[in-house]
ZADO-300732 format. One line per 2 residues: number of its first residue (from 1); their letters; for each residue z, x, y of C-alpha. Coordinates in steps of 0.02 Angstrom, whole numbers, plus 50000, padded with zeros to 5 digits. Each point is the difference from the previous one (the first is absolute). Layout:
% residues N
NUM	A	Z,X,Y | ...;
//
This chain:
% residues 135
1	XX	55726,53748,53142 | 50100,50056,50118;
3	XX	50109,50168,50033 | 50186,50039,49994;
5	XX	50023,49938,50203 | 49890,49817,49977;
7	XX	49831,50102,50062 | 49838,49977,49893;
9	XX	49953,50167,49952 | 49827,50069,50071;
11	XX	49861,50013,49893 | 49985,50182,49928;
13	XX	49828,50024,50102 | 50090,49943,50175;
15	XX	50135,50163,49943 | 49885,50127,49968;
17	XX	49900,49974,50174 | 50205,50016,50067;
19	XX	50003,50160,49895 | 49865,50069,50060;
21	XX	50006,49971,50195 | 50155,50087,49971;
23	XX	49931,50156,49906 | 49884,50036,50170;
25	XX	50107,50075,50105 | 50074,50115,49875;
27	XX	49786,50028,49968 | 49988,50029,50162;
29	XX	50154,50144,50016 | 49932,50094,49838;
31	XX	49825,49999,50064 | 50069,50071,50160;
33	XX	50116,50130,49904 | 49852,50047,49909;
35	XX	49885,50041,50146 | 50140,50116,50068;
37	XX	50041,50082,49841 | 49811,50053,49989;
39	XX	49954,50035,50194 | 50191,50095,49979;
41	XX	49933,50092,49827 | 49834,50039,50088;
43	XX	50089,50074,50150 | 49902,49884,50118;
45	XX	50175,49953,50079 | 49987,50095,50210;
47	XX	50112,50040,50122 | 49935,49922,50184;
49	XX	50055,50011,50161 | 50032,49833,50098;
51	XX	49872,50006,50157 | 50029,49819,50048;
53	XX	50131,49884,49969 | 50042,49823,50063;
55	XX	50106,49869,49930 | 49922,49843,50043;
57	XX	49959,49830,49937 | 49946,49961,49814;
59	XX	49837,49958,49953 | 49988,49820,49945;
61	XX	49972,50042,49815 | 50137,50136,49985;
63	XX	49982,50119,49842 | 50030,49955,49819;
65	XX	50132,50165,49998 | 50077,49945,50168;
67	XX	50189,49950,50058 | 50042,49859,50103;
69	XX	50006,50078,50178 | 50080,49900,50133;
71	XX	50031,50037,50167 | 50044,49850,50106;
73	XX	49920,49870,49891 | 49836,50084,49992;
75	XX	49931,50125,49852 | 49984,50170,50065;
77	XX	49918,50157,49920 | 49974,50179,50026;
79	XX	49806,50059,50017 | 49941,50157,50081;
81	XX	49892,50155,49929 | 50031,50162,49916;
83	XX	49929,50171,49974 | 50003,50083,49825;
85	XX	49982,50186,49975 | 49831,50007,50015;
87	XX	49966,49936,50152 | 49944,49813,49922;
89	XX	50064,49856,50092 | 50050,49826,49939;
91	XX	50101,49834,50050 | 50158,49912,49930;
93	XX	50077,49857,49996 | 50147,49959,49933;
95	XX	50120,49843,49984 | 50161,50156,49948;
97	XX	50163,50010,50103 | 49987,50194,49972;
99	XX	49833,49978,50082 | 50041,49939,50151;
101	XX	50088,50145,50094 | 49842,50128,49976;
103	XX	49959,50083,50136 | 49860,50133,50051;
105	XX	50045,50166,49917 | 50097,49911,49845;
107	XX	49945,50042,49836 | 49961,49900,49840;
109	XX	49949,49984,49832 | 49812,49942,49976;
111	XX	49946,49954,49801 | 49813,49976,50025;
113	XX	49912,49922,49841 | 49821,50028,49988;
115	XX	49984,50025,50198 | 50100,49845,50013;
117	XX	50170,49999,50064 | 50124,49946,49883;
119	XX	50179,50029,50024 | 50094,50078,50178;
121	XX	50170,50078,49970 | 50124,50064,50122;
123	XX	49977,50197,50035 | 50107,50142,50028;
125	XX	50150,49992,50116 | 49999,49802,49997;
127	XX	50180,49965,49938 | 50046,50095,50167;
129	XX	49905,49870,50109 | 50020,49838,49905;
131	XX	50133,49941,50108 | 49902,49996,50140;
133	XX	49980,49821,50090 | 49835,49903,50035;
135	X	49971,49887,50122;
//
C-alpha cells in the first residue's frame, strides 16, 4: 500500500521511535526549565563576580546547552572562575556568545542545584557591555 506521493508508508512502530526521538529535546528543555524554576523558587540562584575569564578553544565534547561558537573555523568558548558572596569559588564554562566578553570584575547570575551548578545568566549592567568585541 502505498501513500498519496507513490511512498510505502512506514510501519506504525518505525513512527513512533520518529515520534519519540523528537519529543527529547523538548524533554530535555522542560527538565532544564524545571531545575531553574525550583533552584529560582528556592532562592539558590547567586550573584558572582568574574575573577578569571578567557575565551579560548572548545572542549571536544562541547555542552548539551551550548551554541555553535566559531571563530576562524575552530569552536571557541568562554571558561574562567568566579567568586560568589560568600567567598566560595567555582569554574565555568560556557559554549554562550554573551559569555564570551566576561572579564574580571563582571558580574553574573549563578543557579546552583544541589551544590551543582546549573544555569549562568548575564548580571547587572550587561546590556551596557554586550557590544563589546572579542578577539
Amino acid at each position: 500500500m502505498t501513500g498519496g506521493l507513490g511512498f510505502t508508508r512506514a510501519p506504525l512502530s518505525v513512527s513512533l521511535i520518529f515520534v519519540g526521538v523528537g519529543f527529547l529535546p523538548l524533554l530535555l528543555a522542560l527538565f532544564r526549565i524545571w531545575q531553574v524554576r525550583r533552584a529560582v523558587r528556592d532562592g539558590d540562584a547567586q550573584l558572582a563576580e568574574i575573577v578569571e575569564a578567557e575565551a579560548g578553544r572548545a572542549r571536544y565534547r562541547g555542552t548539551p546547552w551550548g551554541e555553535p561558537l566559531l571563530q576562524q573555523g575552530v569552536p571557541i568558548a568562554a571558561k574562567g572562575t568566579y567568586r560568589l558572596g560568600t567567598g566560595e569559588t567555582g569554574s565555568y564554562y560556557m559554549q554562550q556568545s554573551w559569555a564570551l566578553p566576561l572579564r574580571p570584575g563582571d558580574r553574573i547570575w549563578v543557579v546552583r542545584l544541589d551544590g551543582r551548578d546549573v544555569l549562568y545568566a548575564p548580571g547587572p549592567g550587561y546590556a551596557t557591555r554586550s557590544s563589546r568585541v572579542v578577539g
